[in-house]
Legacy VTK file of the C-alpha trace (Angstrom):
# vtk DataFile Version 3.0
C-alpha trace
ASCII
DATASET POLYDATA
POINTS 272 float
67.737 179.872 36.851
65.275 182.278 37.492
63.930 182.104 41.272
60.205 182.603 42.416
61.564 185.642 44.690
62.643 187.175 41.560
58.575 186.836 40.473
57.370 187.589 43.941
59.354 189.550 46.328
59.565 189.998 50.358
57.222 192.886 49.753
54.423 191.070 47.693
50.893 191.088 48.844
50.088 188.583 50.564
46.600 188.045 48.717
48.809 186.169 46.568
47.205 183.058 47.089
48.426 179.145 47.096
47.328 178.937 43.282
49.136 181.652 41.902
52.451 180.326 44.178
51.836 177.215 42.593
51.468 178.053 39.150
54.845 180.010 39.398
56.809 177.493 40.938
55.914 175.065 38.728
56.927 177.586 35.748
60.300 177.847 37.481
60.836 174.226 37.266
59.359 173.774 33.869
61.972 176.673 32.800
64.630 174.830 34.491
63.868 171.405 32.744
64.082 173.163 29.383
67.531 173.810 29.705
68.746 170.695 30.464
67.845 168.973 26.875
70.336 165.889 28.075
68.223 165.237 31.705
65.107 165.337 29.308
66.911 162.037 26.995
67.838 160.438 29.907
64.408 160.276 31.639
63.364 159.458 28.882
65.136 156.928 27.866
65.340 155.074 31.109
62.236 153.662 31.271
62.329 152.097 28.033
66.084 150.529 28.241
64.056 148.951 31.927
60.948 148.116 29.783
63.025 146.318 27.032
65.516 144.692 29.323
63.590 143.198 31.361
60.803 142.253 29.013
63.379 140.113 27.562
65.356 139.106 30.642
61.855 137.351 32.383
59.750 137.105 29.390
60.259 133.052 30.152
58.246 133.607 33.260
54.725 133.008 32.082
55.367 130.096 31.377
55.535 129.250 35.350
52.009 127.325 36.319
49.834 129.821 37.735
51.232 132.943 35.527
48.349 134.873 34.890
49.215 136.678 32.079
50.662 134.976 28.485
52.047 138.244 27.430
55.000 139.155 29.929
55.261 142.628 28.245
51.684 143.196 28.623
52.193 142.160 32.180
55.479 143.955 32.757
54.513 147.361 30.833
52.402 149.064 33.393
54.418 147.772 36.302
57.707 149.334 34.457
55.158 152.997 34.532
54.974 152.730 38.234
58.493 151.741 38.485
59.512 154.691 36.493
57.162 157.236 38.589
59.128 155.733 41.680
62.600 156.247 40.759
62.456 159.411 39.182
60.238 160.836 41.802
63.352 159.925 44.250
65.658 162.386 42.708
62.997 165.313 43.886
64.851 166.453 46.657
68.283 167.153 44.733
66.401 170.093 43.623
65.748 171.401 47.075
69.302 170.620 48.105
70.285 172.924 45.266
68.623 175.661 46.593
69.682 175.067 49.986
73.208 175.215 48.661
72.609 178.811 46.671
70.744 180.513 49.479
67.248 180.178 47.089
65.506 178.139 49.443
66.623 180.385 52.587
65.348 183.588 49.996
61.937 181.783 49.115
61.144 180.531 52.764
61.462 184.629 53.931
59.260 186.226 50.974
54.890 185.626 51.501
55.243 182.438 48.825
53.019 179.875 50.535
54.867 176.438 51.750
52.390 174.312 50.015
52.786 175.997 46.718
56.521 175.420 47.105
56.180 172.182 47.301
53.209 171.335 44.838
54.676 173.893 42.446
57.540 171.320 42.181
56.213 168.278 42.819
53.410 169.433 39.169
56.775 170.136 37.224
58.100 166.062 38.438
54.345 164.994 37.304
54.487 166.655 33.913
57.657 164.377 33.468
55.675 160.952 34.618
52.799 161.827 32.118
55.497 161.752 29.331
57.383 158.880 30.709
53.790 156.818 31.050
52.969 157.737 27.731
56.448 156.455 26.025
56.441 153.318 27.831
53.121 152.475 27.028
54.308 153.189 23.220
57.190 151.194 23.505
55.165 148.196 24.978
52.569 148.260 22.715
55.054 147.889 20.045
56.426 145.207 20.935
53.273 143.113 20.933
51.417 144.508 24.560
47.582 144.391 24.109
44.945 146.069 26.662
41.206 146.136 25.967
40.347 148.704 29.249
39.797 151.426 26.808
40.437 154.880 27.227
39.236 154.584 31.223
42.582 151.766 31.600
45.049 154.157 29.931
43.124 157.238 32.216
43.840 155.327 35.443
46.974 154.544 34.948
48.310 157.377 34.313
46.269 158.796 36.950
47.862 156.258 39.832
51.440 156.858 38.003
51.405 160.846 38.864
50.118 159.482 42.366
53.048 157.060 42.782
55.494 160.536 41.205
53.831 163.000 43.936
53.869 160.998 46.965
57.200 159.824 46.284
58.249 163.019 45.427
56.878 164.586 48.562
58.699 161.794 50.706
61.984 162.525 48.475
62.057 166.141 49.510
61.158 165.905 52.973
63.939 163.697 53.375
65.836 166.321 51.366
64.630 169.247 54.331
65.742 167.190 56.980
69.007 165.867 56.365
70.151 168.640 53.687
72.960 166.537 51.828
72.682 164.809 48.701
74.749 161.567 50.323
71.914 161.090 52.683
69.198 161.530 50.532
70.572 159.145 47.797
71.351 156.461 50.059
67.927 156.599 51.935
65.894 156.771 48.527
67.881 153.409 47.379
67.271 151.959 50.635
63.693 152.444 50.652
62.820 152.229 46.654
64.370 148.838 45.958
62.742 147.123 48.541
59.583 149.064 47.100
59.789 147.327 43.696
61.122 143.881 44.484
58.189 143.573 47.500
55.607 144.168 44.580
53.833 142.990 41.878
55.935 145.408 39.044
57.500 142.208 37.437
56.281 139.361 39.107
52.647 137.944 39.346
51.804 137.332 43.001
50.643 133.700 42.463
53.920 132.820 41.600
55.692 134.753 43.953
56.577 133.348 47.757
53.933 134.141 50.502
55.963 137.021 52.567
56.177 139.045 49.094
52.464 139.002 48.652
52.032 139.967 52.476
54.185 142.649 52.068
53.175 144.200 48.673
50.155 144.577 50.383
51.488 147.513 52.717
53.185 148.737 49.371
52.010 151.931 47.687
53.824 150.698 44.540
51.777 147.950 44.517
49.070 148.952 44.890
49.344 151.467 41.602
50.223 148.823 39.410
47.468 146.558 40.621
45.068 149.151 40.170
46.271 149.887 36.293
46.434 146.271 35.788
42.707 145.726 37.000
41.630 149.116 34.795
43.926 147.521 31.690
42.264 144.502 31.988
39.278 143.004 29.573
36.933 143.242 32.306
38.127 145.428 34.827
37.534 144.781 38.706
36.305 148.412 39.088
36.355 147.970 42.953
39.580 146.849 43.393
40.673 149.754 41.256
38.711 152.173 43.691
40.095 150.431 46.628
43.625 150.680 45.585
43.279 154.095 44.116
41.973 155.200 47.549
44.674 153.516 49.334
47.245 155.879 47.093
45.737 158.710 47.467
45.495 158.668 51.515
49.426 157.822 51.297
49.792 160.921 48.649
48.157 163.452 50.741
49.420 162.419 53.984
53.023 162.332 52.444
52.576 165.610 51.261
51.269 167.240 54.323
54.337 166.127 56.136
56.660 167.125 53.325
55.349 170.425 54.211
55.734 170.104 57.562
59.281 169.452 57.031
59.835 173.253 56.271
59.227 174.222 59.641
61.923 171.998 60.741
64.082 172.870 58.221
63.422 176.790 59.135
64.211 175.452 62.666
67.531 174.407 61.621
69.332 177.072 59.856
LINES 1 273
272 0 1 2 3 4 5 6 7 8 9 10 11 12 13 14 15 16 17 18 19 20 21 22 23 24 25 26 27 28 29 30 31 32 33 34 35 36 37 38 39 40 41 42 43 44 45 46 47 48 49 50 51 52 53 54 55 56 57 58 59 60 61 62 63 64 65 66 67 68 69 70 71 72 73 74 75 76 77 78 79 80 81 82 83 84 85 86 87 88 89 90 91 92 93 94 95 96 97 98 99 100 101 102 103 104 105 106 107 108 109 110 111 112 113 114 115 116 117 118 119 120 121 122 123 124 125 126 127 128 129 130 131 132 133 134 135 136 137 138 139 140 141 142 143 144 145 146 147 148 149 150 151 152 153 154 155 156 157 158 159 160 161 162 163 164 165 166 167 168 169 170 171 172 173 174 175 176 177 178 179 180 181 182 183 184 185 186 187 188 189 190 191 192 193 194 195 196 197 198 199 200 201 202 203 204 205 206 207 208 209 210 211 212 213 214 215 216 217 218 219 220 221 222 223 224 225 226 227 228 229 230 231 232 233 234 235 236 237 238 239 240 241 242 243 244 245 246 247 248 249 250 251 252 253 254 255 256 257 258 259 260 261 262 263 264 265 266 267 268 269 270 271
């Protein structure tokens, strides 16, 4: 795999700035992707086996008084984007770990490379994969009889709020990855926290129907409040303020989740 400090020694200007870190490390990864063609089928195929299992598994549920949608997989299909964002975005870290393991990350963190380009390099590489993912569930749904009248500005926003929900998941995913520096403790904390994450939300259940702590809590939730923001911008006539509200709400949690990922290099530097 080849390695930024191959690019961009110890010795490197450091007029290098945080772009040109950026747009290398996310090369890297890109590279790295490539050349595993069977990761590539399997994130891609996850989100549709999700999409077509459980489109089938609770399509009975509009039929519950209070449903607000009669098409369960035009409900379920931009819930199952956001779901697919989270997931994958959890596996971030392993990356990092990798590194760790090799003596990259130790080789990177001692050359000029900026921190944040480290991280956004990687965390651009994870969104590249959420764009594709977004786009082949939204294929797969609108196949099987999904219908949205939002336009080009629905499909915009939620794939906008998806590579939110990827990067601030992501960021999360490999500060986690910094601190505890074992890929035991980073799976088991990413289950711990995602599942909760999509059950508290709104990703296959309308909240009319769903008991009052859920909705309480799925207010707190980042996950839910992508999918209610692509539902609103999907809809026939869109609540553009609630999609601005929401979309603000994500955004706050992305960048403050990514300035502490970034953070988290000082105490890993700390610790080796």
């Amino acid at each position: 795999m080849t390695t930024l400090t191959a690019t961009l020694p110890a010795t490197a200007p450091r007029r290098t700035g945080f772009l040109a870190h950026t747009r290398l490390i996310t090369g890297r990864w890109l590279r790295a992707s490539y050349r595993q063609p069977a990761l590539i089928a399997f994130t891609l195929i996850q989100p549709a086996i999700w999409l077509l299992l459980f489109g089938q598994l609770f399509k009975g549920v509009v039929n519950i008084p209070g449903f607000s949608d009669s098409s369960y997989i035009a409900f379920l299909t931009p819930g199952i984007v956001m779901m697919t964002a989270l997931m994958t975005s959890g596996w971030a870290g392993t990356t990092f770990i990798a590194d760790m393991e090799r003596g990259v990350m130790d080789r990177m963190l001692a050359s000029p490379v900026s921190r944040g380009g480290l991280m956004a390099g990687q965390l651009i590489s994870n969104a590249t994969t959420t764009l594709i993912q977004t786009i082949l569930v939204f294929a797969i749904g609108i196949a099987a009889g999904a219908r949205y009248h939002g336009g080009a500005a629905g499909y915009l926003v939620t794939i906008g709020v998806s590579m939110l929900v990827g990067i601030a998941f992501g960021s999360l995913s490999n500060a986690v990855a910094l601190l505890t520096r074992q890929q035991e403790a980073l799976i088991g904390i990413f289950q711990f926290v995602s599942l909760p994450l999509t059950f508290m939300s709104s990703i296959m259940i309308d909240p009319a129907v769903a008991p009052h702590w859920v909705n309480v809590a799925a207010r707190f939730n980042p996950v839910d409040w992508a999918a209610i923001a692509a539902r609103q911008a999907l809809a026939a006539d869109p609540d553009w303020s609630s999609v601005l509200r929401h979309s603000a709400y994500l955004l706050a949690f992305t960048l403050l989740v990514g300035w502490l990922s970034t953070r988290a290099f000082r105490t890993y530097q700390r610790s080796v």
